[in-house]
VOPAGU-2260 file (C-alpha; in pm, 1 decimal, decimal comma):
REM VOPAGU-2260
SITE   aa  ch    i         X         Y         Z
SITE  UNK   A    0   -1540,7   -2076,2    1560,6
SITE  UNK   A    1   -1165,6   -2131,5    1384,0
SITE  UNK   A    2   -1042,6   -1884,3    1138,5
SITE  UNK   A    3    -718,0   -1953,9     935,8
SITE  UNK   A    4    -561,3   -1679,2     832,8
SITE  UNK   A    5    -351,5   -1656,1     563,1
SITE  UNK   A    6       4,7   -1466,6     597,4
SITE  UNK   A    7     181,4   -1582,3     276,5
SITE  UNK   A    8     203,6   -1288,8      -6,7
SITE  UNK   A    9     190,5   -1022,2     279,0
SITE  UNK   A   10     597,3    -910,5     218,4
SITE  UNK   A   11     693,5   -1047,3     587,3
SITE  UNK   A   12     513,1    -729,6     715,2
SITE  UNK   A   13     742,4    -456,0     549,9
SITE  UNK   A   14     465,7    -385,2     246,9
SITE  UNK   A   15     161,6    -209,1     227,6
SITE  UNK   A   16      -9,9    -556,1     273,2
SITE  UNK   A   17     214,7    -646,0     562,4
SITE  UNK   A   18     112,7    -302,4     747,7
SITE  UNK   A   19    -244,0    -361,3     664,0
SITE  UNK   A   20    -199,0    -739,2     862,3
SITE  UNK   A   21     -75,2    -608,6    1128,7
SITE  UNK   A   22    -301,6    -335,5    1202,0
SITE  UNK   A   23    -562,1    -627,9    1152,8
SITE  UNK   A   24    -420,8    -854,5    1388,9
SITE  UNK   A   25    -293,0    -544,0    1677,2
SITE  UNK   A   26    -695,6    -479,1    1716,8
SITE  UNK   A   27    -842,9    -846,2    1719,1
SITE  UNK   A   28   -1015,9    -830,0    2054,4
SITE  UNK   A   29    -949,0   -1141,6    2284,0
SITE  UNK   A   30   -1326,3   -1209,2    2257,4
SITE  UNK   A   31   -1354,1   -1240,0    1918,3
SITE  UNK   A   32   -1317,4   -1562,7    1696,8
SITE  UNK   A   33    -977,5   -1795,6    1709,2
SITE  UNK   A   34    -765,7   -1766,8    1424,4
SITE  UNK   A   35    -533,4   -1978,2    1346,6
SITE  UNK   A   36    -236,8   -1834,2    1094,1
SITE  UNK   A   37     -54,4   -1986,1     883,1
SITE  UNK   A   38     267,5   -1937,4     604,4
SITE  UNK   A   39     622,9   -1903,9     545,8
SITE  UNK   A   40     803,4   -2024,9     875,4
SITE  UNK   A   41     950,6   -1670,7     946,5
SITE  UNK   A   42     577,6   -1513,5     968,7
SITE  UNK   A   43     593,8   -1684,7    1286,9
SITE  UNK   A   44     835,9   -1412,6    1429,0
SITE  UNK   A   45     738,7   -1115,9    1263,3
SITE  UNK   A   46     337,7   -1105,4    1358,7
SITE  UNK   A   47     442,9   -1275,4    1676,1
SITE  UNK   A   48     422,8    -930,4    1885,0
SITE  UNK   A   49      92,3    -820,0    1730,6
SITE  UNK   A   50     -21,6   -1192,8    1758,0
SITE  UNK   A   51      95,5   -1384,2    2005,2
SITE  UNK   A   52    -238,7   -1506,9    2173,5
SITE  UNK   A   53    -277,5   -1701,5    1802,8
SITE  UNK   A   54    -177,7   -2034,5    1679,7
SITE  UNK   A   55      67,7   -2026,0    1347,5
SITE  UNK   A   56     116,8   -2342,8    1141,4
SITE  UNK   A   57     442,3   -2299,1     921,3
SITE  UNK   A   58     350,4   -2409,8     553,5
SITE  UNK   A   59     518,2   -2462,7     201,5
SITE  UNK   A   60     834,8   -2502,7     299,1
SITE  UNK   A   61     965,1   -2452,8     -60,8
SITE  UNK   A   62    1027,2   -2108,6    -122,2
SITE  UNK   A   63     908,8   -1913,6    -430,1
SITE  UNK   A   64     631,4   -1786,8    -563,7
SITE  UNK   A   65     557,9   -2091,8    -831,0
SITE  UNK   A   66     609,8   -2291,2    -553,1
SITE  UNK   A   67     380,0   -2150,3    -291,7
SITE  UNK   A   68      66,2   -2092,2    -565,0
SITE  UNK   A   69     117,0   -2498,8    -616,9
SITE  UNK   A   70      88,4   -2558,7    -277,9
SITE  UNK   A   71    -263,9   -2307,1    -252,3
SITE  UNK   A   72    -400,8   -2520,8    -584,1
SITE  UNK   A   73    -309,1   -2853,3    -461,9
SITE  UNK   A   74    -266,8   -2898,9     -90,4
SITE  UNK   A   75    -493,8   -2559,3      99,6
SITE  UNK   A   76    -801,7   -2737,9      94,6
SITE  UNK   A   77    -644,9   -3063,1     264,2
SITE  UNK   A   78    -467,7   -2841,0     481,0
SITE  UNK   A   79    -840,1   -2647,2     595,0
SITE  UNK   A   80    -998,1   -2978,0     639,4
SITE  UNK   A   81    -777,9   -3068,3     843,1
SITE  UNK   A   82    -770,8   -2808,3    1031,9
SITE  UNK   A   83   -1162,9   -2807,9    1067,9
SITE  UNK   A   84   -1149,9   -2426,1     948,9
SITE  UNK   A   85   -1506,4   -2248,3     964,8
SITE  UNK   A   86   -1362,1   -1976,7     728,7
SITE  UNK   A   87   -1055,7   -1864,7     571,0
SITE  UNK   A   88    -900,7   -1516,8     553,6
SITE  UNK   A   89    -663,7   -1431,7     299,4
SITE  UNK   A   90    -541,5   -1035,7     298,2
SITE  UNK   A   91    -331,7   -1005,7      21,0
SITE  UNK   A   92    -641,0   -1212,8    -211,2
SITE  UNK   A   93    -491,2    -963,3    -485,6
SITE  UNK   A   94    -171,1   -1156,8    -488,5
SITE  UNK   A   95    -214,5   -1518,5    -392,4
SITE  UNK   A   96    -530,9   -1772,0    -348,9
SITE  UNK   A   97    -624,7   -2104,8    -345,6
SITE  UNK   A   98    -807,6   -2214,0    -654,9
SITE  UNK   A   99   -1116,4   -2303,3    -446,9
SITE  UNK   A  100   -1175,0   -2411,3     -61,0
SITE  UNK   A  101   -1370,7   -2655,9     151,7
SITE  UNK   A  102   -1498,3   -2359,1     349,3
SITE  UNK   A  103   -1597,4   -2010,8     328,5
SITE  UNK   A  104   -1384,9   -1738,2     234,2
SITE  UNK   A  105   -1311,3   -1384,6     286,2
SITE  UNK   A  106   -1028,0   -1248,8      61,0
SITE  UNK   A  107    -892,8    -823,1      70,2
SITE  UNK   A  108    -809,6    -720,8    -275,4
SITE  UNK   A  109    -562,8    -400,7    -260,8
SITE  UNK   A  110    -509,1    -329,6    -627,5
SITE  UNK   A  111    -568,9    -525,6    -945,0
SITE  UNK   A  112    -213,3    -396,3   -1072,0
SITE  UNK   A  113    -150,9    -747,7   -1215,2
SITE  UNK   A  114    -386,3    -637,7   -1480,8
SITE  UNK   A  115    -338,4    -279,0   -1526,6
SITE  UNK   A  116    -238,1    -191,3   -1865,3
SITE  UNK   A  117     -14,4    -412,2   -2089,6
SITE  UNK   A  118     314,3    -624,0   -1991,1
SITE  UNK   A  119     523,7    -359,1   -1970,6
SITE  UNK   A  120     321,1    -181,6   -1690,8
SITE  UNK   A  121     154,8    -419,4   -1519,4
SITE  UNK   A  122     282,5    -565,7   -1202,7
SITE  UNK   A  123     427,9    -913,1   -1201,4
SITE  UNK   A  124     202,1   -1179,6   -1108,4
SITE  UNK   A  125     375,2   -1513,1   -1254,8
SITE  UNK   A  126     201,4   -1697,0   -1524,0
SITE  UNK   A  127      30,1   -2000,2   -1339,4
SITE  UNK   A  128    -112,1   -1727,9   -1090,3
SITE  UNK   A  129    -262,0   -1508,7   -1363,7
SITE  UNK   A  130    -398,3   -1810,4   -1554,0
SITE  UNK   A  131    -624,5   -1890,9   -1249,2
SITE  UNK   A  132    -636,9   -1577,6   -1062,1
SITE  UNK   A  133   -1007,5   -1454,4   -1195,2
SITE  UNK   A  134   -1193,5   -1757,3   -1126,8
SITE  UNK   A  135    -960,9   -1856,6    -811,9
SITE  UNK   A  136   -1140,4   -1424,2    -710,2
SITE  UNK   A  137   -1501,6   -1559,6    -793,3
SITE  UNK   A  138   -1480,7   -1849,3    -611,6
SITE  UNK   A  139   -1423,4   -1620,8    -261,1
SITE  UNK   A  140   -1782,8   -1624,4     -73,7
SITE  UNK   A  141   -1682,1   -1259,0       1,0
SITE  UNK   A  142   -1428,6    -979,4    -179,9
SITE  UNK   A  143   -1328,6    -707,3      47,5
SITE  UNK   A  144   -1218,6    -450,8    -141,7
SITE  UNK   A  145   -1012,2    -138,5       4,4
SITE  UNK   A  146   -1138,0     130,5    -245,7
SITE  UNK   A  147   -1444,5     166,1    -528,1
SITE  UNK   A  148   -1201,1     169,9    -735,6
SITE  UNK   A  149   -1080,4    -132,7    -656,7
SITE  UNK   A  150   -1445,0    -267,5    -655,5
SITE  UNK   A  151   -1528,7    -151,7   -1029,2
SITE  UNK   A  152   -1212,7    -365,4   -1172,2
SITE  UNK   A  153   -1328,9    -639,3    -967,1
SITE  UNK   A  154   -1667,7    -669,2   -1173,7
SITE  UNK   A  155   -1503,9    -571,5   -1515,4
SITE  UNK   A  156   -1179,9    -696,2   -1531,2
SITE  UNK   A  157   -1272,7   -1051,1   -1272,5
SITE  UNK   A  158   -1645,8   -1032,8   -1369,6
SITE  UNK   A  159   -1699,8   -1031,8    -978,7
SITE  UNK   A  160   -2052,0   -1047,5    -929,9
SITE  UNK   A  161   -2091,3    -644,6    -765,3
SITE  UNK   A  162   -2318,3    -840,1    -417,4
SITE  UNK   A  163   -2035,0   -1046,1    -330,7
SITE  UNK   A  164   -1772,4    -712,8    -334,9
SITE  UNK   A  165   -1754,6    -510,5     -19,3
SITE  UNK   A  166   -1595,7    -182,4     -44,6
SITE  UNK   A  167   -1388,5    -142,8     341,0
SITE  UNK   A  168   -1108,4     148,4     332,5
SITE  UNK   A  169    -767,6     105,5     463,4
SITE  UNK   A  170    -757,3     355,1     812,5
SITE  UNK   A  171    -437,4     547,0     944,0
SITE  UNK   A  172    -266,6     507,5    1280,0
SITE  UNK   A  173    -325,8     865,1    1441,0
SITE  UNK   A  174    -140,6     792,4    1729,1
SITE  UNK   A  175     135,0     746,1    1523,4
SITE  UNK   A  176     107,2    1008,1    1185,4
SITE  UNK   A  177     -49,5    1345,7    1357,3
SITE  UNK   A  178      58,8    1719,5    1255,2
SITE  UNK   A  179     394,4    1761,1    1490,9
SITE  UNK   A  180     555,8    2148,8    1543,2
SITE  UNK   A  181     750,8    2259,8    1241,1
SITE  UNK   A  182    1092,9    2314,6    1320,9
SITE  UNK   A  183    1346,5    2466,3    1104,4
SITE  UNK   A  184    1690,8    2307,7    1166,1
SITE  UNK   A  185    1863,8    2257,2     816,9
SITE  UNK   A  186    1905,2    1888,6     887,2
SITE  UNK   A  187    1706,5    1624,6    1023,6
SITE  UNK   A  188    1847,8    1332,5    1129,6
SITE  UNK   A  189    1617,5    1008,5    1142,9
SITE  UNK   A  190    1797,7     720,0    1181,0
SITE  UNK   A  191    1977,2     568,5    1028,4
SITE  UNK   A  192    1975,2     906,1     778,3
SITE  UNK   A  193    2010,2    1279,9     833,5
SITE  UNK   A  194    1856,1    1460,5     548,4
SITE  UNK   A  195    1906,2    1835,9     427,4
SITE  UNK   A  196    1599,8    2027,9     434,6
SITE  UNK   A  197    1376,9    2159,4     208,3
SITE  UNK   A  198    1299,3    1843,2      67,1
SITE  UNK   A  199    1056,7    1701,1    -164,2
SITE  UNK   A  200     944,4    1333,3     -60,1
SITE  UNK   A  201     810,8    1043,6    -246,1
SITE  UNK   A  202     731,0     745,8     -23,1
SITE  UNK   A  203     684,6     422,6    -256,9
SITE  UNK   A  204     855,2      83,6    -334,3
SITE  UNK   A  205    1095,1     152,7    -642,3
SITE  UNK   A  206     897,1     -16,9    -912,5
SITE  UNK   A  207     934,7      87,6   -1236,1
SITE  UNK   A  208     738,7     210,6   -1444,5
SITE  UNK   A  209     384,9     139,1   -1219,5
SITE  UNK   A  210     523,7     409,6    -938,6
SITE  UNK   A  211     646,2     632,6   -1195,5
SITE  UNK   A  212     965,7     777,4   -1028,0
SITE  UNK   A  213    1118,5     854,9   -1373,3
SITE  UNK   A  214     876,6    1078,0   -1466,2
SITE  UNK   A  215     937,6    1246,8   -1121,7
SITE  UNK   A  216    1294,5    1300,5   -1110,5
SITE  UNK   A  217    1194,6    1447,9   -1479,7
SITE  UNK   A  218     977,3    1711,9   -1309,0
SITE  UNK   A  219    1146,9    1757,9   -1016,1
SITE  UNK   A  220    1460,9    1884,0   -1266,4
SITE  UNK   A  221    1223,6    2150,2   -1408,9
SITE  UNK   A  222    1100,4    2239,9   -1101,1
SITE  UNK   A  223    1462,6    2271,5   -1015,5
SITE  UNK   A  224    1535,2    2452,6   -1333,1
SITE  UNK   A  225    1276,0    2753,3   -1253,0
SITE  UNK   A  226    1267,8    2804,9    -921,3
SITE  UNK   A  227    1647,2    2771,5    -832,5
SITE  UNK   A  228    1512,7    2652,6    -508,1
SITE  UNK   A  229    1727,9    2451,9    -288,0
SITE  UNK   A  230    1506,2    2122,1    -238,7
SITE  UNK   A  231    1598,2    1807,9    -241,8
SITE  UNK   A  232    1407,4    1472,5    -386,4
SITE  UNK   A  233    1408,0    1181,6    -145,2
SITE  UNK   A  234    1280,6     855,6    -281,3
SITE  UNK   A  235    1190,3     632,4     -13,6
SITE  UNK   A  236    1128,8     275,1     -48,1
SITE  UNK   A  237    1246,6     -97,9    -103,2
SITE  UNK   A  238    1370,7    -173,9    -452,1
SITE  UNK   A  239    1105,8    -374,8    -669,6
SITE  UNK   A  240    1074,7    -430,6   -1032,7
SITE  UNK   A  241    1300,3    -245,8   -1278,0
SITE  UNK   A  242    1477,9     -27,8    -963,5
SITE  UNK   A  243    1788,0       2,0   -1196,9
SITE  UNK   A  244    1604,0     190,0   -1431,3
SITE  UNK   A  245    1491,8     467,8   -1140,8
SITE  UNK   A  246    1834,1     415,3   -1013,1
SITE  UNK   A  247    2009,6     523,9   -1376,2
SITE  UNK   A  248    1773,6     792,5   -1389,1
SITE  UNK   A  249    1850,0     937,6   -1073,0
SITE  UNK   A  250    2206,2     923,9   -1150,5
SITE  UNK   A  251    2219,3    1062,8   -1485,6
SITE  UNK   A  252    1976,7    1373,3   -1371,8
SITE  UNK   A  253    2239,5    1681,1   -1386,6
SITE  UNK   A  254    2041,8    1750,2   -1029,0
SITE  UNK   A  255    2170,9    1396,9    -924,4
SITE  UNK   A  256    2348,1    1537,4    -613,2
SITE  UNK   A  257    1975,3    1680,2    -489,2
SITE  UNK   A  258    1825,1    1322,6    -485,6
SITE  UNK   A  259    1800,8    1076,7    -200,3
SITE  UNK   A  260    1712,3     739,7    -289,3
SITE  UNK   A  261    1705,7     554,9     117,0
SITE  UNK   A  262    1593,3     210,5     -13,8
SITE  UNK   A  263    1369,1       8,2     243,0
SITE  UNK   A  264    1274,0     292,4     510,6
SITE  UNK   A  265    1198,0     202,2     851,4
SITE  UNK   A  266     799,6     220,5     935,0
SITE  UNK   A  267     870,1     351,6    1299,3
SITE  UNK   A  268    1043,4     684,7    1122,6
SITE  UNK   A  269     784,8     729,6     842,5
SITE  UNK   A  270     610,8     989,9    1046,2
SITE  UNK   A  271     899,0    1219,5    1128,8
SITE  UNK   A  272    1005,2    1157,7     730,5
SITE  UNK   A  273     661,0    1289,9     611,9
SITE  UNK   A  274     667,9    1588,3     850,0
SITE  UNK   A  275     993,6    1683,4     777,7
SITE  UNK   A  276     908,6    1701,5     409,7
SITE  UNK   A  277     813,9    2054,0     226,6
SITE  UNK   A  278     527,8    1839,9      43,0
SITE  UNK   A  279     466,5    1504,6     -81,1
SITE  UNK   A  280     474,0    1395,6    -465,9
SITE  UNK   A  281     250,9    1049,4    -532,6
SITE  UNK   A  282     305,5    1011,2    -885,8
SITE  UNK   A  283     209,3     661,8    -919,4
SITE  UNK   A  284      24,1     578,7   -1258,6
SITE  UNK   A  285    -142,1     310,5   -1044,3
SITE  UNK   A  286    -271,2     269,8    -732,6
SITE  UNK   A  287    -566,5      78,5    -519,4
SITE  UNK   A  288    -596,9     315,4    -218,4
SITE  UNK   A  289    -314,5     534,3    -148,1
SITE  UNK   A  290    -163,1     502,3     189,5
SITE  UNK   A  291      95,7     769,4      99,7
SITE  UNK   A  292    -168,4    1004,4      30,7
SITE  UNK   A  293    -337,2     965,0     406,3
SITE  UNK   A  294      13,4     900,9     579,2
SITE  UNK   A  295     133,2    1244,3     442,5
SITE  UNK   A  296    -212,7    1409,1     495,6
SITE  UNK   A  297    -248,0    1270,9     866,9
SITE  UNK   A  298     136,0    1476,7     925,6
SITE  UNK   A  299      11,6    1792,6     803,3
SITE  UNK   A  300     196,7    1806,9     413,9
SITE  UNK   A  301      36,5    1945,3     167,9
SITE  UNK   A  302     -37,6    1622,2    -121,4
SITE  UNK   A  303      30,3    1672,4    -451,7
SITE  UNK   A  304     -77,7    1348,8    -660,3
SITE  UNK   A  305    -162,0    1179,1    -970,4
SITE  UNK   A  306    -501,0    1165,7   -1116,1
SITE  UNK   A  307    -497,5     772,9   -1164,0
SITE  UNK   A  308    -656,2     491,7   -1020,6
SITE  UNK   A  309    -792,4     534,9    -681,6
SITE  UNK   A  310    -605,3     820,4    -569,4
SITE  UNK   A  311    -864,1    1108,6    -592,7
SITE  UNK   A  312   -1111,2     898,2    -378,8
SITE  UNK   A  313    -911,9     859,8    -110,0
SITE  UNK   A  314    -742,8    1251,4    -105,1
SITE  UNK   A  315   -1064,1    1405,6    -267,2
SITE  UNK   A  316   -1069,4    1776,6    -255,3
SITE  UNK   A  317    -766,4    1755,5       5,5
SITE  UNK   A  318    -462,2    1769,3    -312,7
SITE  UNK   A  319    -312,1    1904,8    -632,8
SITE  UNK   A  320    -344,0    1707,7    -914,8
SITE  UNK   A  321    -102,7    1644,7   -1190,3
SITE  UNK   A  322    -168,3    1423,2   -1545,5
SITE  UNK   A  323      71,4    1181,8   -1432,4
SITE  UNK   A  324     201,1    1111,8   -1769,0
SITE  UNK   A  325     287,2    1500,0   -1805,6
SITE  UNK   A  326     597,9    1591,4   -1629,6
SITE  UNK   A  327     547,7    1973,9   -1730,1
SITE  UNK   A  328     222,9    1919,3   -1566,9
SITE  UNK   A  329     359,5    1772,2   -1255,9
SITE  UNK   A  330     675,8    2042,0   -1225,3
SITE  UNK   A  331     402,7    2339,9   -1230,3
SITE  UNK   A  332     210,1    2177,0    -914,7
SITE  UNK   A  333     551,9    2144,9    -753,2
SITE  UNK   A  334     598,1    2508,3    -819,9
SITE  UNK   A  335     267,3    2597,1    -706,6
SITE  UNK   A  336     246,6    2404,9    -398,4
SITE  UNK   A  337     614,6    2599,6    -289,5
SITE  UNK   A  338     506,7    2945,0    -414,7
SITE  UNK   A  339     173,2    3030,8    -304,2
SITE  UNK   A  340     111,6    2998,7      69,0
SITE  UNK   A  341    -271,3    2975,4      23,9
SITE  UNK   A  342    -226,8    2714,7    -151,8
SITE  UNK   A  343       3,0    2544,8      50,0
SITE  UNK   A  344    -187,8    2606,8     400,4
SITE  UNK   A  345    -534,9    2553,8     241,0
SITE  UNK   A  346    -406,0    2179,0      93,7
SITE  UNK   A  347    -242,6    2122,4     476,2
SITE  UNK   A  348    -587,8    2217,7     663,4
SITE  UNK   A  349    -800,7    2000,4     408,8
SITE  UNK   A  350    -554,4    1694,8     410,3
SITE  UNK   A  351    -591,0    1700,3     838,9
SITE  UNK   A  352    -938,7    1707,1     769,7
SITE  UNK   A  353    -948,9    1444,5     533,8
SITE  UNK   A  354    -717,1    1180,1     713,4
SITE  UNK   A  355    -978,7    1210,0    1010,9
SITE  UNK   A  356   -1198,6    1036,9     842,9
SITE  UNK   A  357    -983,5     736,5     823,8
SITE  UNK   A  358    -955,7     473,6    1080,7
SITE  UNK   A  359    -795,7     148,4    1144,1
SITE  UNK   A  360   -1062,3      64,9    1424,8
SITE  UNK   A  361   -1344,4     107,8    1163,9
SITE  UNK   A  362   -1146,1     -83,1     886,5
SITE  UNK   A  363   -1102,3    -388,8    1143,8
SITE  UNK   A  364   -1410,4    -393,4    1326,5
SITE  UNK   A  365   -1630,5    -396,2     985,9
SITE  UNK   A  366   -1352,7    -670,1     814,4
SITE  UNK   A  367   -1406,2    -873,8    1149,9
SITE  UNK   A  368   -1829,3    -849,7    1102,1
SITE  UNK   A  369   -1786,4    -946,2     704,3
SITE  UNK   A  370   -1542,9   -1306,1     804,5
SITE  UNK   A  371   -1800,9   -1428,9    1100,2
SITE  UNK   A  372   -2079,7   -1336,5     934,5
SITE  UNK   A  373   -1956,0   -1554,6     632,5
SITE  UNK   A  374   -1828,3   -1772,0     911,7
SITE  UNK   A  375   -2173,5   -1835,1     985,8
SITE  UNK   A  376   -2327,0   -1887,5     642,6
């Protein structure tokens, strides 16, 4: 059995999509079927430690997103037949597809951000790709889907028929995000960065206004404002769409000399980030699954998050949660969460609990069953 596997659209492994492939590809066991990958010509390096038992074809060799969806409408299913594929894998389906396939496919969808809300707050998808995106989704043999969120805007916003959606969540790495001893130097230096404690943290690409960092800063300055606490606001992430605009606002706060922004932060650190923090803010107006939710849960900080989109399915019972439109209504968990001490050490205990029940083992072994079983059709 052949599987390609398709690497393009996964952010050269430093997104949420990128982490997801490599988890996927760290726990294929040698046993299982041969996939072949395949994409941009500098995927070859960057899986190549996680993957280095598998084949990769380099593809496209014209950069650019326009570019790339041309070459998955017009050349993929010459490519597959040539390459005698029994099935194709695509894990970032959300973001890039071919239009159809000469054999089976399996196909993750992480959000269906592309179609939140109106042009101002959706994220950017490029007008050939959203012209074809919902039938390119129902002609996938199989959606994997990482939340029920996820699945529900499938059916209504794709009209996916609900039997061909598969609801598998994303896990955690517990080896790496655990609850480590609390010590209480006043800085903490993780390279390349040393950061003052107390701090507040926010771990999210900078993309305005879906991740809603404006708001935040907003409510961090009333928080600020009331408590007279010493905290700090880092924003770490990569710059994305409209980063400027958090930028400006950052600068223009009058508590602009209390917030971090680190741009791209390495993955290696994010644990000793996250338990460094006093608590973590996810004030995204969006989201699919979460990660932030179980990376900072998993550490042993207390989750304060938005009440959008997927985000109380994965944390449950385990966080605060804010109106994330309401930034008086954020500020007032923040003061919460740093005032009362039952609070704060009943949200810790639940998050452990909850990040337990997350697992990157599961998440691969069941996506694995899904692509040979429709393999096998």
């Amino acid at each position: 059995m052949k599987i390609g596997l398709d690497t393009f659209a996964c952010d050269g492994g430093k997104s949420g999509v990128g982490m997801y492939l490599t988890h996927f590809l760290k726990r294929i066991p040698p046993s299982q079927a041969l996939f072949e990958l395949f994409g941009w010509e500098y995927d070859r390096y960057i899986y190549s430690n996680v993957a280095s038992n598998f084949q990769f074809i380099p593809r496209c060799t014209i950069h650019g997103r326009t570019a790339n969806s041309l070459w998955h409408i017009f050349k993929f299913g010459e490519f597959a037949q040539q390459r005698k594929f029994d099935a194709c894998f695509f894990p970032a389906a959300h973001r890039q597809l071919p239009y159809k396939s000469p054999c089976p496919t399996v196909g993750v969808v992480h959000d269906m951000a592309a179609f939140f809300g109106d042009r101002q707050t959706r994220a950017p998808l490029g007008a050939l790709v959203r012209m074809i995106f919902p039938n390119s989704l129902r002609h996938l043999d199989i959606i994997i889907a990482v939340s029920e969120w996820v699945k529900q805007e499938l059916v209504e916003l794709a009209h996916v028929k609900e039997n061909r959606v598969i609801v598998v969540p994303n896990g955690i790495d517990h080896e790496a995000f655990f609850p480590r001893q609390r010590n209480e130097e006043s800085v903490l230096l993780i390279q390349p960065f040393s950061f003052r404690r107390p701090y507040v943290l926010c771990v999210s690409r900078i993309d305005h206004p879906i991740k809603n960092h404006i708001r935040l800063i907003e409510a961090f300055g009333i928080f600020k404002e009331k408590t007279k606490f010493p905290h700090r606001l880092v924003l770490a992430g990569q710059n994305s769409t409209n980063a400027f605009l958090v930028q400006d606002a950052a600068a223009s706060s009058p508590w602009r000399s209390d917030i971090f922004l680190t741009g791209h932060f390495p993955f290696q650190s994010l644990p000793e980030l996250y338990a460094g923090s006093d608590f973590v803010v996810i004030p995204s107006i969006y989201e699919g699954f979460g990660m932030g939710v179980l990376e900072a849960m998993a550490c042993g900080v207390p989750v304060l998050c938005a009440r959008a989109g997927s985000l109380p399915e994965t944390a449950e019972h385990a966080a605060l949660y804010f109106n994330p439109l309401d930034v008086e209504d954020m500020a007032d968990r923040m003061i919460t969460i740093s005032t009362n001490r039952d609070i704060y050490n009943e949200c810790r205990r639940l998050g452990i609990e909850r990040a337990q029940t997350f697992s990157w083992d599961r998440c691969v072994e069941r996506t694995l069953q899904v692509i040979c079983e429709t393999a096998g059709k």
